[in-house]
PyMOL CGO cylinders between C-alpha atoms (Angstrom):
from pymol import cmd
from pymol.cgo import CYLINDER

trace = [
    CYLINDER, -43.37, -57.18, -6.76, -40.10, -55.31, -7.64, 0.3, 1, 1, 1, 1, 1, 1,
    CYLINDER, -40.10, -55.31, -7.64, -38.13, -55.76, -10.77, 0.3, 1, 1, 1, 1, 1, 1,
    CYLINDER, -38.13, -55.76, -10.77, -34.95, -57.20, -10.70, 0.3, 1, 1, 1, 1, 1, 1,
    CYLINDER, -34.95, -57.20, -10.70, -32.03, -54.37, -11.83, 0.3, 1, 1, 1, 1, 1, 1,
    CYLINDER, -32.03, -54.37, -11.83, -29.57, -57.53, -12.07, 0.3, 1, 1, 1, 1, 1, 1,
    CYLINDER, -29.57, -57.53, -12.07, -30.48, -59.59, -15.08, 0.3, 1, 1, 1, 1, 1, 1,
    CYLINDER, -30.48, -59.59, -15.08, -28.68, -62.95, -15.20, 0.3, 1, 1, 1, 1, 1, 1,
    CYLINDER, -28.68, -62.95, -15.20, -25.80, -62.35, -17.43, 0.3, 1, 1, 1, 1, 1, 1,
    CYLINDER, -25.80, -62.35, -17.43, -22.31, -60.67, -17.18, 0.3, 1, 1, 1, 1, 1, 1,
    CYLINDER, -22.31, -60.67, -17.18, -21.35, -56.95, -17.12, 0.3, 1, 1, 1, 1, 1, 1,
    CYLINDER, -21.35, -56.95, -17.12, -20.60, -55.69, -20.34, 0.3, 1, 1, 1, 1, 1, 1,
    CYLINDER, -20.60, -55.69, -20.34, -16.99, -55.17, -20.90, 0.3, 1, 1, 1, 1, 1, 1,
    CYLINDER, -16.99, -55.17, -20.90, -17.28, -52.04, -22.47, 0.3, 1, 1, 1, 1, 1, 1,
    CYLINDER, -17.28, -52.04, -22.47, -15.58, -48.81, -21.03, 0.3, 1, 1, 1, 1, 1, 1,
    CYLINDER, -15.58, -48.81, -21.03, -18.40, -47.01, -21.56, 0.3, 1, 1, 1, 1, 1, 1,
    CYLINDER, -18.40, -47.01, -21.56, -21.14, -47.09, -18.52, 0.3, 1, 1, 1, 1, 1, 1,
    CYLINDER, -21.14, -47.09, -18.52, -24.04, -49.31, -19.47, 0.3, 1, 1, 1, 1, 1, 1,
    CYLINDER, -24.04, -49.31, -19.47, -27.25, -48.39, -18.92, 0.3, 1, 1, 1, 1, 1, 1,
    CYLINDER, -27.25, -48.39, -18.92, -30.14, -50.23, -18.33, 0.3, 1, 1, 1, 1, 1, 1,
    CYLINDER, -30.14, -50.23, -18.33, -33.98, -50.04, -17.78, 0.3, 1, 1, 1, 1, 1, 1,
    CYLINDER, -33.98, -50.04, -17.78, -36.53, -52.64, -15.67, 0.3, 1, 1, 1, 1, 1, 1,
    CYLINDER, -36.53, -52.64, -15.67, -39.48, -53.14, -16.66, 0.3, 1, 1, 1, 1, 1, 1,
    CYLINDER, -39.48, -53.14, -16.66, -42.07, -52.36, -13.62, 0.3, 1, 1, 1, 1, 1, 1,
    CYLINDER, -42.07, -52.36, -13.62, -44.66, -55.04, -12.00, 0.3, 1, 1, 1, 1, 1, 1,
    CYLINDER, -44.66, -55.04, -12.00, -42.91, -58.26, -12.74, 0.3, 1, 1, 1, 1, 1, 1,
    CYLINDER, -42.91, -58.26, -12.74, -44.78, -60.60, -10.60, 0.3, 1, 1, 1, 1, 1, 1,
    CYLINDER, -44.78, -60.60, -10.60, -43.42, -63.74, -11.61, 0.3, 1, 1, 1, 1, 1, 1,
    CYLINDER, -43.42, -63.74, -11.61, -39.97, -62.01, -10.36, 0.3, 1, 1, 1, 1, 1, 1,
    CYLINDER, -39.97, -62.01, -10.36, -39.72, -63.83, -6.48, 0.3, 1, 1, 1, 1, 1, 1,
    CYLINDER, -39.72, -63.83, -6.48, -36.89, -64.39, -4.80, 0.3, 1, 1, 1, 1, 1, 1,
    CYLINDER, -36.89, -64.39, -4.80, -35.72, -68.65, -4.51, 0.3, 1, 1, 1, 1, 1, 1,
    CYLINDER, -35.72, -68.65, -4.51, -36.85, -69.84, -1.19, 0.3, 1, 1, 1, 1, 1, 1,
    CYLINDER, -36.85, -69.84, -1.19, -32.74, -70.14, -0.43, 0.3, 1, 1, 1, 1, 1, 1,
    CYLINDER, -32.74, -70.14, -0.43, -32.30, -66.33, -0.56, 0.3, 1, 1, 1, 1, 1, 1,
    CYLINDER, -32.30, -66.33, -0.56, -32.73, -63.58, 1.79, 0.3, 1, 1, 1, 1, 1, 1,
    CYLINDER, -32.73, -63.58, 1.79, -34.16, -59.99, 0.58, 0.3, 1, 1, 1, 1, 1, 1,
    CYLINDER, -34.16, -59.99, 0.58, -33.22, -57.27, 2.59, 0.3, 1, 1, 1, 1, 1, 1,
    CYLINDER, -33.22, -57.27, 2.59, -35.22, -54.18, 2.48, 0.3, 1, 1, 1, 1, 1, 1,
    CYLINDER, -35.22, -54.18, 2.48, -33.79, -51.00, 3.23, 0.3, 1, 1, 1, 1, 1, 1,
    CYLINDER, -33.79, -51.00, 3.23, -35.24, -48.91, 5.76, 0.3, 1, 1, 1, 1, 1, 1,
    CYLINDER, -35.24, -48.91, 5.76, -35.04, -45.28, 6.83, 0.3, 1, 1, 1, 1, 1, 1,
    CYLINDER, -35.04, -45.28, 6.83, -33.21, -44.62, 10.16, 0.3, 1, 1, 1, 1, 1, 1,
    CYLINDER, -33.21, -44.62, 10.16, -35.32, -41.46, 11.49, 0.3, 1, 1, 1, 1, 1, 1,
    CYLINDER, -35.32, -41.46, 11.49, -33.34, -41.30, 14.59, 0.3, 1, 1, 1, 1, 1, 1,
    CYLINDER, -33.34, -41.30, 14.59, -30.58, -41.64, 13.13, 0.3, 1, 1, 1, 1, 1, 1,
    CYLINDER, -30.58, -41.64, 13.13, -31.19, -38.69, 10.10, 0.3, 1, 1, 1, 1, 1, 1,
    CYLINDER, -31.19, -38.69, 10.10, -32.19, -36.38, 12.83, 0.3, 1, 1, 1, 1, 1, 1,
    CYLINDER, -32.19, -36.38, 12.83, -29.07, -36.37, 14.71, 0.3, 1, 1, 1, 1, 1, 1,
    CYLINDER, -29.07, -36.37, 14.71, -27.57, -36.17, 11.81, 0.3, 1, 1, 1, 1, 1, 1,
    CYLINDER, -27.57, -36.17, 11.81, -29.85, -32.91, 11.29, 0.3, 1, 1, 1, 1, 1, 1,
    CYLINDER, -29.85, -32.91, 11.29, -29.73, -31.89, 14.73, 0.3, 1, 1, 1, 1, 1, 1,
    CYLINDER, -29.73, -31.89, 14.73, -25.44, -31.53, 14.06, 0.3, 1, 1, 1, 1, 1, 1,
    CYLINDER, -25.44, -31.53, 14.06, -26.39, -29.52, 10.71, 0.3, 1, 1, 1, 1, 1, 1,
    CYLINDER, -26.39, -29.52, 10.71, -29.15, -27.25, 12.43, 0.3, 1, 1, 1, 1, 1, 1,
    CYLINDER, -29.15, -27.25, 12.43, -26.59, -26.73, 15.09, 0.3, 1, 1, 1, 1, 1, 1,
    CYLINDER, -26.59, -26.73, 15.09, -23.22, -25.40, 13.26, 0.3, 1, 1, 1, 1, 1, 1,
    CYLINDER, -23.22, -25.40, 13.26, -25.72, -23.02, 11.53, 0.3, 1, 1, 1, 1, 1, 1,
    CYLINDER, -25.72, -23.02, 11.53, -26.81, -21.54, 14.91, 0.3, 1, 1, 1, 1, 1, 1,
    CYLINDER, -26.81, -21.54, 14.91, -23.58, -21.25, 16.56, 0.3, 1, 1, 1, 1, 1, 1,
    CYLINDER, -23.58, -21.25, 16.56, -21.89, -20.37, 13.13, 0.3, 1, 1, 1, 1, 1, 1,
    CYLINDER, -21.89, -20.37, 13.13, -18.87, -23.28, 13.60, 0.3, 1, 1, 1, 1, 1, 1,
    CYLINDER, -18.87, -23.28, 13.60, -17.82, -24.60, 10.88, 0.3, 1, 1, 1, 1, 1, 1,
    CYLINDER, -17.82, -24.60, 10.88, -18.06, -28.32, 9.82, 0.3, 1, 1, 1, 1, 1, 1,
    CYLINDER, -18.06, -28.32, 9.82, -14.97, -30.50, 11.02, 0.3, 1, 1, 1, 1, 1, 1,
    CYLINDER, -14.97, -30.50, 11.02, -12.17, -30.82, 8.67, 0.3, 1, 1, 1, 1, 1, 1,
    CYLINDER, -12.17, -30.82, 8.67, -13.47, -33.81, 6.17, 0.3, 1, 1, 1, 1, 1, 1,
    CYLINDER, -13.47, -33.81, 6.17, -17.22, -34.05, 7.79, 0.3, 1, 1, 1, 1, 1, 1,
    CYLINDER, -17.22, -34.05, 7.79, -20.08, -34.96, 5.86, 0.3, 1, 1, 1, 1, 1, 1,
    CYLINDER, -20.08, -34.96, 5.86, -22.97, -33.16, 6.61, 0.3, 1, 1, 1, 1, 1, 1,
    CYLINDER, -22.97, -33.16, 6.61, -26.90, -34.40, 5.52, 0.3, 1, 1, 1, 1, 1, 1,
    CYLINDER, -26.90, -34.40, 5.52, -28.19, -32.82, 2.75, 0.3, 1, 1, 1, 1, 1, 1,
    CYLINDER, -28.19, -32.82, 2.75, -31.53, -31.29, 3.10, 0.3, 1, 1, 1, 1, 1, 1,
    CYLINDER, -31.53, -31.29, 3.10, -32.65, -33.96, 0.26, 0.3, 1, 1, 1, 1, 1, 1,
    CYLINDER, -32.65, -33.96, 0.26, -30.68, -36.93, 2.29, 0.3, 1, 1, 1, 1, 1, 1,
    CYLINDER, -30.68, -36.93, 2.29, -31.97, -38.89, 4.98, 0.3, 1, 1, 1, 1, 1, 1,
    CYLINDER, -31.97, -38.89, 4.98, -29.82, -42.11, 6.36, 0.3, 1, 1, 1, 1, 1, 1,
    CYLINDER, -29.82, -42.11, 6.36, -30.84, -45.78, 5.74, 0.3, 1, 1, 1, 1, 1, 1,
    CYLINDER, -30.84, -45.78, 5.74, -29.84, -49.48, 7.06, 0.3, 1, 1, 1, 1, 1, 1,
    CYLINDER, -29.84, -49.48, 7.06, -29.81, -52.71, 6.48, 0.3, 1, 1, 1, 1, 1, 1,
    CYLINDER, -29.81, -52.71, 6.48, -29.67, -55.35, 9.13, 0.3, 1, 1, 1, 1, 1, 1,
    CYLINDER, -29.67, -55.35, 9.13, -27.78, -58.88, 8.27, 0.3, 1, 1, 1, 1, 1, 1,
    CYLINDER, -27.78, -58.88, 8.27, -29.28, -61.38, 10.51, 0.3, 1, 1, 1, 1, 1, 1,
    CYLINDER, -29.28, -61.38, 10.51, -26.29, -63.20, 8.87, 0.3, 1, 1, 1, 1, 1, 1,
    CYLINDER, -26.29, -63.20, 8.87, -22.62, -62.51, 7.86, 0.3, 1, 1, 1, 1, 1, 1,
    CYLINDER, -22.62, -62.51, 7.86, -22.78, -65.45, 5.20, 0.3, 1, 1, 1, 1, 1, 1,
    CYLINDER, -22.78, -65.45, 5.20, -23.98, -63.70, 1.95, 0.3, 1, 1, 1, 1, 1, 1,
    CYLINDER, -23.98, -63.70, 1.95, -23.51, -63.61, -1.55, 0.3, 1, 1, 1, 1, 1, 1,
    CYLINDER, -23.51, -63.61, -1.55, -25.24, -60.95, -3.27, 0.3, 1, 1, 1, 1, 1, 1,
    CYLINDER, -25.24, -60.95, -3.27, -27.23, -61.57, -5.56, 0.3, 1, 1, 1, 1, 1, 1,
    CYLINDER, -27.23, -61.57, -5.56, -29.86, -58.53, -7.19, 0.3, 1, 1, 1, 1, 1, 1,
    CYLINDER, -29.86, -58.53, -7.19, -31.10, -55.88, -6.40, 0.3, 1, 1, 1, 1, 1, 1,
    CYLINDER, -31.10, -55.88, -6.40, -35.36, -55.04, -6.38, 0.3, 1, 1, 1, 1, 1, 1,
    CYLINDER, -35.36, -55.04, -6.38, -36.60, -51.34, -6.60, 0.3, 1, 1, 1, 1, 1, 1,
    CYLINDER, -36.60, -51.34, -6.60, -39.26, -49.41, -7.54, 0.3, 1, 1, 1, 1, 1, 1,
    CYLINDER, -39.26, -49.41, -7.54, -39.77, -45.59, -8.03, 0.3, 1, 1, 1, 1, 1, 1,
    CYLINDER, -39.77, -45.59, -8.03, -43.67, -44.09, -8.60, 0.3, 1, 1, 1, 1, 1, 1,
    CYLINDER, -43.67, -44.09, -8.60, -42.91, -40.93, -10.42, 0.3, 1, 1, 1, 1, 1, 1,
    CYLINDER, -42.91, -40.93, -10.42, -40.17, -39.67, -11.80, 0.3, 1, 1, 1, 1, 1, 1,
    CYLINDER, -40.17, -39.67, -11.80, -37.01, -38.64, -10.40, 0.3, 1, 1, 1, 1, 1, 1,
    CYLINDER, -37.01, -38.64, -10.40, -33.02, -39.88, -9.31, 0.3, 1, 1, 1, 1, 1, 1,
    CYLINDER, -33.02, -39.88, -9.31, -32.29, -41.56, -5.96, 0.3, 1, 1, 1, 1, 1, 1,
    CYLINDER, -32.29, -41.56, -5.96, -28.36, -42.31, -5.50, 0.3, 1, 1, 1, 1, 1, 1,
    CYLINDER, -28.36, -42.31, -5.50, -27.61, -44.94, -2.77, 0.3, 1, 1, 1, 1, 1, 1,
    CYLINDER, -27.61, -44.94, -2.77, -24.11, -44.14, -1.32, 0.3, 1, 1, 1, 1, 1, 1,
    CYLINDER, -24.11, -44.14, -1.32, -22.73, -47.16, 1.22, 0.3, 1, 1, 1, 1, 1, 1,
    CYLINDER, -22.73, -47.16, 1.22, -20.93, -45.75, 4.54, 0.3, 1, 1, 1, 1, 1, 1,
    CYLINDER, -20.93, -45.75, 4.54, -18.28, -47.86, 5.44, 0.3, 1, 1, 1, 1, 1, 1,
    CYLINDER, -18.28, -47.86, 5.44, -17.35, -50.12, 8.17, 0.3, 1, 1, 1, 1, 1, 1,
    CYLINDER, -17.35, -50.12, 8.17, -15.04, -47.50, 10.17, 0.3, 1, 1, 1, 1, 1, 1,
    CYLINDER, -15.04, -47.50, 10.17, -18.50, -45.22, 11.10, 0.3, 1, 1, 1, 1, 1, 1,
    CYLINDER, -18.50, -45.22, 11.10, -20.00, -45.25, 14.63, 0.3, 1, 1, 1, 1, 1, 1,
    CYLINDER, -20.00, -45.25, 14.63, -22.60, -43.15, 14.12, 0.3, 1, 1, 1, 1, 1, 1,
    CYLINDER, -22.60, -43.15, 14.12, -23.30, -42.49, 18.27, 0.3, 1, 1, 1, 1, 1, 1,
    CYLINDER, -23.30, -42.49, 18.27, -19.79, -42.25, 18.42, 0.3, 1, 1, 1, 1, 1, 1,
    CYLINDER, -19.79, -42.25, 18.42, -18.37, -39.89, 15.52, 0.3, 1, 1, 1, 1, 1, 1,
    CYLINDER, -18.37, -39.89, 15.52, -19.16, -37.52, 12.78, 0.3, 1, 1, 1, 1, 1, 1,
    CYLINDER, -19.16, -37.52, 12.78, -19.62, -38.71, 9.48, 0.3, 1, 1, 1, 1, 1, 1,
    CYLINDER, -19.62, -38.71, 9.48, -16.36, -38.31, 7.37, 0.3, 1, 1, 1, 1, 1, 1,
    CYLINDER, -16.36, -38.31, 7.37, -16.15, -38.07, 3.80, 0.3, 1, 1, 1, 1, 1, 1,
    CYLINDER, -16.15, -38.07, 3.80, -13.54, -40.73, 3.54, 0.3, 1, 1, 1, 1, 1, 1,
    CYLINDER, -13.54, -40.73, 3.54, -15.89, -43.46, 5.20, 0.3, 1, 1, 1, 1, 1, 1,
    CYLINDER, -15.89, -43.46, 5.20, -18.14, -43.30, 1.91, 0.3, 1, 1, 1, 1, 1, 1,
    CYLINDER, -18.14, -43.30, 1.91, -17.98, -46.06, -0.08, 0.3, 1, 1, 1, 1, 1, 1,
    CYLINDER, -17.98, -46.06, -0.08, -17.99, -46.45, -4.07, 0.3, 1, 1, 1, 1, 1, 1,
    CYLINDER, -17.99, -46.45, -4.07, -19.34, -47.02, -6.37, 0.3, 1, 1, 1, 1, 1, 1,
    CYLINDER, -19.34, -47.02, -6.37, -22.68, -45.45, -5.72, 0.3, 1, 1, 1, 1, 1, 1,
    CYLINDER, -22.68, -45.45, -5.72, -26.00, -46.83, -6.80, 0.3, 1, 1, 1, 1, 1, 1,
    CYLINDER, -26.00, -46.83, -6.80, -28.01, -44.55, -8.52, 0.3, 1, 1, 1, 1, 1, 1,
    CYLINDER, -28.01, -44.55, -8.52, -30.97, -45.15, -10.79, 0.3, 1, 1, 1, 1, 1, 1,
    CYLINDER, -30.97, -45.15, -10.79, -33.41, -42.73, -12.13, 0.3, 1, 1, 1, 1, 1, 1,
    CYLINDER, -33.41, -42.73, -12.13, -36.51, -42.04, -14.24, 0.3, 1, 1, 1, 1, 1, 1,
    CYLINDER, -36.51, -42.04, -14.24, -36.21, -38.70, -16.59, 0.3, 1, 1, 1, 1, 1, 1,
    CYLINDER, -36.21, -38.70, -16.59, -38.74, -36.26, -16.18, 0.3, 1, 1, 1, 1, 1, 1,
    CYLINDER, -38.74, -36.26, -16.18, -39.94, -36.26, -20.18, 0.3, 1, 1, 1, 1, 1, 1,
    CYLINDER, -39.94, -36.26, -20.18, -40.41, -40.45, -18.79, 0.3, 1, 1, 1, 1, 1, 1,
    CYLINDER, -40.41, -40.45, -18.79, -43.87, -41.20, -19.02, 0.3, 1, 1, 1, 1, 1, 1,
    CYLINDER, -43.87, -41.20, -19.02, -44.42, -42.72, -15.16, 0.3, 1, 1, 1, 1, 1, 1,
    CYLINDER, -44.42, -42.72, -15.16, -44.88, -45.92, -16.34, 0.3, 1, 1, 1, 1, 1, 1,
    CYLINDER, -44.88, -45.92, -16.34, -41.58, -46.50, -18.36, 0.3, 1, 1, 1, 1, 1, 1,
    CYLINDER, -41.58, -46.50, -18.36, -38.74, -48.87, -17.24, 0.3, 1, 1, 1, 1, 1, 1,
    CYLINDER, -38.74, -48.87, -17.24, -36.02, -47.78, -14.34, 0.3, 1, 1, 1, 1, 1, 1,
    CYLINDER, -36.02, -47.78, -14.34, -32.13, -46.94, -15.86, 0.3, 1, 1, 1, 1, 1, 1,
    CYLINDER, -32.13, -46.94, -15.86, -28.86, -47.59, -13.54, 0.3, 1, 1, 1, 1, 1, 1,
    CYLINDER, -28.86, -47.59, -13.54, -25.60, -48.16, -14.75, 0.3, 1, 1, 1, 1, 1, 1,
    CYLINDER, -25.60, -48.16, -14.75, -25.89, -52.11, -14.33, 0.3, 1, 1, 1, 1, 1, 1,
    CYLINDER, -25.89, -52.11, -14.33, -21.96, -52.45, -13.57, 0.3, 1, 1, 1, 1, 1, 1,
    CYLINDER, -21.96, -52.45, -13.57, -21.50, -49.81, -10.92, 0.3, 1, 1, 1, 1, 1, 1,
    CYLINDER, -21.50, -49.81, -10.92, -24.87, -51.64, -9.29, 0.3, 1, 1, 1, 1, 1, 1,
    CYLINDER, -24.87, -51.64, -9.29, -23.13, -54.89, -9.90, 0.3, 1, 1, 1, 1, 1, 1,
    CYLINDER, -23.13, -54.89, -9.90, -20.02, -53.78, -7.65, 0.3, 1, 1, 1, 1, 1, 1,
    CYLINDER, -20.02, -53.78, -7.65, -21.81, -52.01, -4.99, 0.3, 1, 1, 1, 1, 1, 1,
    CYLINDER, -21.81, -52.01, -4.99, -24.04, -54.82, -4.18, 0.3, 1, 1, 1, 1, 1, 1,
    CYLINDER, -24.04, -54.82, -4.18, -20.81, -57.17, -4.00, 0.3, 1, 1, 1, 1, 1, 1,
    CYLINDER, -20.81, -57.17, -4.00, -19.63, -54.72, -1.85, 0.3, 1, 1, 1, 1, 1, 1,
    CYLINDER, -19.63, -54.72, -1.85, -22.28, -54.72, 0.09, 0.3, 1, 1, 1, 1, 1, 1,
    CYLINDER, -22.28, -54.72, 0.09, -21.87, -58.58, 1.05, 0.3, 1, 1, 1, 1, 1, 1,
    CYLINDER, -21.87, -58.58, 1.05, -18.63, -58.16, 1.82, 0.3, 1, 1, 1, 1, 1, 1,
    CYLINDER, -18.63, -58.16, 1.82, -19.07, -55.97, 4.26, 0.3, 1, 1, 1, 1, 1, 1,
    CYLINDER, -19.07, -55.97, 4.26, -21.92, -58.09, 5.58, 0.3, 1, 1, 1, 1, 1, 1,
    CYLINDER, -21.92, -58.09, 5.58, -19.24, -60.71, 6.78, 0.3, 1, 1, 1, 1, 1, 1,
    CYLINDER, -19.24, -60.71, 6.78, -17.93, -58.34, 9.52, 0.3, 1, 1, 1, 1, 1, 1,
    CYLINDER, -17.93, -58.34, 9.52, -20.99, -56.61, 9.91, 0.3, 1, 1, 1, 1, 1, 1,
    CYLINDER, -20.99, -56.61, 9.91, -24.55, -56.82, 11.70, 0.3, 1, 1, 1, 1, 1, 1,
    CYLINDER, -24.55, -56.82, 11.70, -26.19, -53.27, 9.87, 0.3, 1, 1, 1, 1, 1, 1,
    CYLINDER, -26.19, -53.27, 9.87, -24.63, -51.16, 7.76, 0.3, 1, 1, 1, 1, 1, 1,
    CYLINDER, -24.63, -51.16, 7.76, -25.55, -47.67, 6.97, 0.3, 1, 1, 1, 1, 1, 1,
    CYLINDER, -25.55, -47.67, 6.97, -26.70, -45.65, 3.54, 0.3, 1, 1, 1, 1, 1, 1,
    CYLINDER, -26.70, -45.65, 3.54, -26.86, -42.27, 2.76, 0.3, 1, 1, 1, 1, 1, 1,
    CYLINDER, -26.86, -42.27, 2.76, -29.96, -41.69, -0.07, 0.3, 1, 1, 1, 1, 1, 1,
    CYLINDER, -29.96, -41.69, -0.07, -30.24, -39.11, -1.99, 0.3, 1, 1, 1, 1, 1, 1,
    CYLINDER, -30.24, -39.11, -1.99, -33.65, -37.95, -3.24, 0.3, 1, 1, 1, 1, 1, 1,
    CYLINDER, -33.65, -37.95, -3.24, -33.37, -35.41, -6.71, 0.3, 1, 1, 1, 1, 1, 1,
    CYLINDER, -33.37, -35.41, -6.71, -35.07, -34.29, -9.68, 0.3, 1, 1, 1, 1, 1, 1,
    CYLINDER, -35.07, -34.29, -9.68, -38.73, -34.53, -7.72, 0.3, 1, 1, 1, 1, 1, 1,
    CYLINDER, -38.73, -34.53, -7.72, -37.70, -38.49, -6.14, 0.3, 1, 1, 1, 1, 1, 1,
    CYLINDER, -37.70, -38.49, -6.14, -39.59, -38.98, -2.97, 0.3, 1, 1, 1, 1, 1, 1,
    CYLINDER, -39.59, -38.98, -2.97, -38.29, -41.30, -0.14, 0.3, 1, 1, 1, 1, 1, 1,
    CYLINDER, -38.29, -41.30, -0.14, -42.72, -42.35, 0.07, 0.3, 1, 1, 1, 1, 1, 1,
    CYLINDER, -42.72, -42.35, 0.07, -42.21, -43.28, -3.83, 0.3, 1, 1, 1, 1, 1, 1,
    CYLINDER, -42.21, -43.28, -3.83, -39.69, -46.02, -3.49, 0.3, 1, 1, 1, 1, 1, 1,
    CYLINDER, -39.69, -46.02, -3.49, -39.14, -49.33, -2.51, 0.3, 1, 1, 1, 1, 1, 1,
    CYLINDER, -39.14, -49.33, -2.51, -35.60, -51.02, -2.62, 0.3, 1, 1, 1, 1, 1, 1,
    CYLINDER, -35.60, -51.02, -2.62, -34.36, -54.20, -1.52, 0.3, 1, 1, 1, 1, 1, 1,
    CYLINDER, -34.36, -54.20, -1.52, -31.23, -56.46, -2.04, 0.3, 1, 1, 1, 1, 1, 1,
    CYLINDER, -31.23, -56.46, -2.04, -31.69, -60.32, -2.83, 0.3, 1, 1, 1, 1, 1, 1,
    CYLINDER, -31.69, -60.32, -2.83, -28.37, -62.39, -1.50, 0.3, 1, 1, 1, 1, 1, 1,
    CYLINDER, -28.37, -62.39, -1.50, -27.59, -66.09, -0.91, 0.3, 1, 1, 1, 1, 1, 1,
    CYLINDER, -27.59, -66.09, -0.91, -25.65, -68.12, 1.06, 0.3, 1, 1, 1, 1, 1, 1,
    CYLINDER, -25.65, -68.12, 1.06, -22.12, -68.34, 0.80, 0.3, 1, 1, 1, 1, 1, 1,
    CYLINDER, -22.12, -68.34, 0.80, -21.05, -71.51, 0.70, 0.3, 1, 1, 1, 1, 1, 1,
]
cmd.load_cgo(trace, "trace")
């Protein structure tokens, strides 16, 4: 249903960033019965606080905390729930209709969001980010920089060992619509 943005074999060394395109509607790409594919999923109540904070320094004309991260108007915040801390990650699945860039930045451990603002030091790297150019015909392949996806999905598990959800900040730009995509992370169990 989605294509796979990991293809089985190593990183290239190389220092420059590789990029790489997926081929869309590869059916015969399902996950192995032994791993678990986590979708990500908006967190509306969560994006409108995070809006309601935004909408409310601009009335009162305060200023941001020292460090804060406000929501962009083309952000909205997204989860992912573990239902175990036992994972090894394994690829990522996504799909974009259309054209556009959608950057996936991980929010670390440290964050309560009912609790405190979003700081800029609690964001995570690398970020994902993968993109179709607008001169693209809709139908051509995905590009991400393969080792930056590599390293954030690692991440990712790791923080799944002392973690039941973590959050992500997307990013929606050059015409990328949150209705247009579908992403999901494939991990197994660490044994």
């Amino acid at each position: 249903m989605y294509p796979s943005i990991h293809p089985d074999r190593p990183a290239s060394p190389s220092p420059q960033p590789r990029i790489t395109t997926s081929k869309s509607g590869m059916d015969d790409n399902k996950a192995p019965c032994d791993t678990t594919v986590l979708e990500f999923k908006e967190d509306t109540a969560l994006t409108e606080v995070m809006r309601l904070r935004v909408s409310s320094l601009q009335r009162s004309g305060q200023k941001r905390q020292d460090g804060e991260r406000l929501l962009l108007p083309h952000e909205a915040v997204y989860r992912l729930d573990f239902p175990t801390q036992d994972l090894n990650f394994s690829r990522w699945y996504f799909s974009l209709r259309a054209h556009g860039r959608v950057t996936i930045t991980g929010i670390s451990q440290h964050w309560t969001p009912d609790l405190t603002n979003l700081m800029t030091r609690q964001l995570l790297e690398p970020i994902g980010t993968f993109w179709r150019n607008a001169n693209d015909p809709e139908d051509s392949p995905l590009k991400w920089l393969e080792a930056d996806m590599q390293e954030f999905g690692e991440r990712i598990a790791e923080l799944a060992k002392v973690r039941k959800v973590m959050y992500f900040l997307f990013a929606f730009k050059d015409a990328a619509e949150a209705a247009n995509l579908s992403c999901s992370v494939e991990f197994t169990p660490d044994k």
